[in-house]
C-alpha positions as CSV (number, residue, x, y, z in Angstrom):
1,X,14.3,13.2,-13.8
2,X,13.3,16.0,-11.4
3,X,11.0,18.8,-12.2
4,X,12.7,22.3,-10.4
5,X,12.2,22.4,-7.1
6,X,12.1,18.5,-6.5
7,X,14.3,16.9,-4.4
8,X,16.7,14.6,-6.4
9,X,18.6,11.8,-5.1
10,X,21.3,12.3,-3.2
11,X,23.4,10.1,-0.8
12,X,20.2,9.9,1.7
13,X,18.7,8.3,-1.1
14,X,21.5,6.2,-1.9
15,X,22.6,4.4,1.5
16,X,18.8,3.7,2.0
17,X,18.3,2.3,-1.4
18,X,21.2,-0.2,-0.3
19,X,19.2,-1.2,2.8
20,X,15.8,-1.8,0.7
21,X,18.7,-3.8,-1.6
22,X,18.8,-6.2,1.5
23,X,15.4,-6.3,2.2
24,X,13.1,-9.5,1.1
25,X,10.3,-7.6,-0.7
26,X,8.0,-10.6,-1.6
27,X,6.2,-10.1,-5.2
28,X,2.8,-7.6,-4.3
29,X,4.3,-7.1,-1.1
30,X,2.4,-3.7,0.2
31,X,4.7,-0.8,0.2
32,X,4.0,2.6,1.2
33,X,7.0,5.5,0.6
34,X,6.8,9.0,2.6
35,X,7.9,11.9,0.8
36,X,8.7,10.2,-2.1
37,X,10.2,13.1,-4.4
38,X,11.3,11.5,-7.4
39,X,10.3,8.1,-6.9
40,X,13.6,6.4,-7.1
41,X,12.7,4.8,-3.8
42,X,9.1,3.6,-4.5
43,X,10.4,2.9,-8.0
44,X,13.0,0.6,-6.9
45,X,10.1,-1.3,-4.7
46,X,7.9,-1.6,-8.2
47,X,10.6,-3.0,-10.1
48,X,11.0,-5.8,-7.3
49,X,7.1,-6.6,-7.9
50,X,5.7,-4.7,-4.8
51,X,2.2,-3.0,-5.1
52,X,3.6,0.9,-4.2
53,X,1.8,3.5,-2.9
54,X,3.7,7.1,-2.7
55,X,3.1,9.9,-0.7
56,X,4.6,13.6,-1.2
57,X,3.0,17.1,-0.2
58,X,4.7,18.5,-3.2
59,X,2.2,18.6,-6.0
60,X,5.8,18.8,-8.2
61,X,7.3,15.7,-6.5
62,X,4.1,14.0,-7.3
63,X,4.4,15.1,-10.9
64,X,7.6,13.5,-11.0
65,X,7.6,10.8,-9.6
66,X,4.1,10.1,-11.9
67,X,6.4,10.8,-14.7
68,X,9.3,8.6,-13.6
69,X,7.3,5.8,-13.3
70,X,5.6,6.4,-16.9
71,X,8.8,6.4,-18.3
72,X,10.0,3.1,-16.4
73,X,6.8,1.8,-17.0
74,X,6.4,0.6,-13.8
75,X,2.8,0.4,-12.1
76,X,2.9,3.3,-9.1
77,X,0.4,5.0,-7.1
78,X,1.6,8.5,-6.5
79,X,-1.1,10.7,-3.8
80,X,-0.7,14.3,-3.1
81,X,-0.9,15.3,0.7
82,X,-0.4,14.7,4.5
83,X,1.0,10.9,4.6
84,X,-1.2,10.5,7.5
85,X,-4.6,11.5,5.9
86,X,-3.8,9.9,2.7
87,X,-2.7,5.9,4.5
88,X,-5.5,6.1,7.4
89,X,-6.8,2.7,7.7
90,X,-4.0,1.3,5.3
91,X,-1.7,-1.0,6.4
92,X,1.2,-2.0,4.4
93,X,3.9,-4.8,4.7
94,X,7.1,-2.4,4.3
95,X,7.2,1.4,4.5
96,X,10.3,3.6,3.5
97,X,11.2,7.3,3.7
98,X,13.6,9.7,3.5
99,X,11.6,12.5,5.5
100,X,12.7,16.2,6.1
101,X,16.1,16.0,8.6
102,X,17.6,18.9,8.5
103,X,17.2,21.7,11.5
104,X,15.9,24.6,11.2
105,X,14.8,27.7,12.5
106,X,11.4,28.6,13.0
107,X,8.3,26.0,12.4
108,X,8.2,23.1,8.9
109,X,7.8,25.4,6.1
110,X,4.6,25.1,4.3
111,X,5.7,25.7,1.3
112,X,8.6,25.9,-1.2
113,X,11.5,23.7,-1.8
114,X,13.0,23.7,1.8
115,X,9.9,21.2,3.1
116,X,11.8,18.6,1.3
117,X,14.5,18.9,3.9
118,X,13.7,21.4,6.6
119,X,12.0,19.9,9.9
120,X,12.1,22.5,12.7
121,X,14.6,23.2,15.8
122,X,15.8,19.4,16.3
123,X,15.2,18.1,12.9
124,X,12.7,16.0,13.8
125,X,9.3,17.4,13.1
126,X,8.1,15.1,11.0
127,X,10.4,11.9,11.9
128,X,8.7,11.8,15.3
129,X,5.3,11.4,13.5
130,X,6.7,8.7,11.1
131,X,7.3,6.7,14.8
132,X,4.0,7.6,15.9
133,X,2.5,6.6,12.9
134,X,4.4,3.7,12.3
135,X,2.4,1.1,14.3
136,X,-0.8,1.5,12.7
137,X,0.8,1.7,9.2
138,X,3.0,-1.8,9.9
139,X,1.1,-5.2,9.1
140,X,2.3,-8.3,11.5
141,X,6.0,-8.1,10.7
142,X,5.9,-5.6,8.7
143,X,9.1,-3.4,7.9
144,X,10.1,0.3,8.7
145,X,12.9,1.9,6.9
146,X,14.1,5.3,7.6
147,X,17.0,7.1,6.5
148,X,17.9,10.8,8.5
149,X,21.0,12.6,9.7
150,X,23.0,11.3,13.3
151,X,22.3,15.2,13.7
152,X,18.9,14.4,15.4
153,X,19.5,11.7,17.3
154,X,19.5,8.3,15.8
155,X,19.0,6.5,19.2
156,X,16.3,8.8,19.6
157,X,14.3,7.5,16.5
158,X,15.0,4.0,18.0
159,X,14.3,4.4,21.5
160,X,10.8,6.4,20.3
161,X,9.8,3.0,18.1
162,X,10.8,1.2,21.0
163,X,8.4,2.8,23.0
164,X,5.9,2.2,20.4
165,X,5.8,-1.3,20.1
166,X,8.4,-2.2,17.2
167,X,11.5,-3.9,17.4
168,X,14.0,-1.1,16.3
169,X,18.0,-0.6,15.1
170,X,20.8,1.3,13.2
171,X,21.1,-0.9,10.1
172,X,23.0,1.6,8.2
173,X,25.8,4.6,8.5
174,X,27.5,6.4,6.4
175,X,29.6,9.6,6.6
176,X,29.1,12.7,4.2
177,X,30.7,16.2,4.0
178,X,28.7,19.0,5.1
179,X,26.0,20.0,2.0
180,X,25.1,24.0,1.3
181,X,22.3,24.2,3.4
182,X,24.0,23.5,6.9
183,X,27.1,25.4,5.9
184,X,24.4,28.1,5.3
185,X,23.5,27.8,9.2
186,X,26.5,27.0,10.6
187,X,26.5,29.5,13.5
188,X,23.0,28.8,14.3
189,X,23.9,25.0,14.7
190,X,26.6,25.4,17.0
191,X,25.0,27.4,18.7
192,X,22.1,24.7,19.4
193,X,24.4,22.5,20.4
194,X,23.9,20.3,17.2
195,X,27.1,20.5,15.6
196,X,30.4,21.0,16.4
197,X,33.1,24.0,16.2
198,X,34.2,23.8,12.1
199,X,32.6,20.4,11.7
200,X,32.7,19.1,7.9
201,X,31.0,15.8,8.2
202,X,27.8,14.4,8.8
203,X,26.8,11.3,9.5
204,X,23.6,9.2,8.1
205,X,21.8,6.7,9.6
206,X,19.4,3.8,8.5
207,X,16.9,2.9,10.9
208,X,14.8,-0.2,10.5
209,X,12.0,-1.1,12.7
210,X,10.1,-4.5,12.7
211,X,6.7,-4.7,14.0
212,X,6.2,-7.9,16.3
């Protein structure tokens, strides 16, 4: 379930559930999801035996996804806020997230539904923090999985882990057509460069990052 204005799983969700599917999530393996929305994700982690921690700065996506695992009964720790204030000096053996992808005009919205997928000019507002962050938040071989759109640059994401210490790679693709909110700024991406002339299809990518 999804309270309004949540996020609900879509094929984002989907094709990076398949690569958790692959993963070897050892029983109270530490997980941590960013921007959890629903759960699904972090749920999917529970049921596998992980300890979960979720992160989402919707107070409704934390709602829900508290709700969700109630119903599952699954054992979840769901925290309102910034992913970074809420994890510092956590580390975790695995952390997942399907972050805000899509570009935008203008600066991340602070409020309203659109943070769940709006992430300034290139699209990458908050998955260039996720790499930043993604060292300190990694245990000894410890996993990153992210899923976001070829749109902003998926050997960017890997070349900026790279840089950062982990051991990075496209895991994952998957081809989608084009969703109402960028047919809704369709002029305004070609004109950035970021899509082409009556494009229909988008591509998304898995990116998983080892820390060695």
């Amino acid at each position: 379930m999804a309270l309004p204005g949540v996020y609900s799983p879509q094929a984002d969700t989907r094709l990076l559930a398949q690569a958790l599917a692959q993963e070897d999530v050892a029983p109270g393996a530490d997980v941590l999801e960013i921007g959890t929305g629903t759960g699904a994700l972090a749920l999917q982690a529970a049921r596998r035996g992980a300890t979960v921690t979720a992160v989402d700065v919707s107070w409704r996506a934390v709602l829900t996804a508290r709700l969700n695992a109630a119903r599952g009964r699954l054992p979840l720790r769901v925290l309102h806020g910034d992913f970074a204030a809420r994890t510092a000096g956590s580390r975790f053996d695995m952390v997942i997230s399907n972050p805000p992808y899509v570009p935008a005009p203008g600066h991340l919205p602070w409020r309203g539904p659109e943070r769940a997928w709006d992430a300034g000019p290139d699209g990458r507002g908050v998955i260039d923090r996720i790499c930043a962050s993604a060292p300190a938040l990694l245990r000894p071989d410890g996993v990153l999985l992210m899923v976001h759109s070829g749109m902003c640059g998926a050997q960017e994401t890997v070349d900026r882990l790279g840089k950062e210490g982990l051991a990075a790679m496209v895991v994952a693709r998957s081809m989608v057509p084009w969703g109402p909110v960028l047919r809704s700024r369709r002029a305004w991406l070609e004109k950035r460069g970021l899509a082409a002339e009556a494009e229909q299809w988008e591509e998304l990518v898995v990116v998983r990052a080892r820390s060695v």
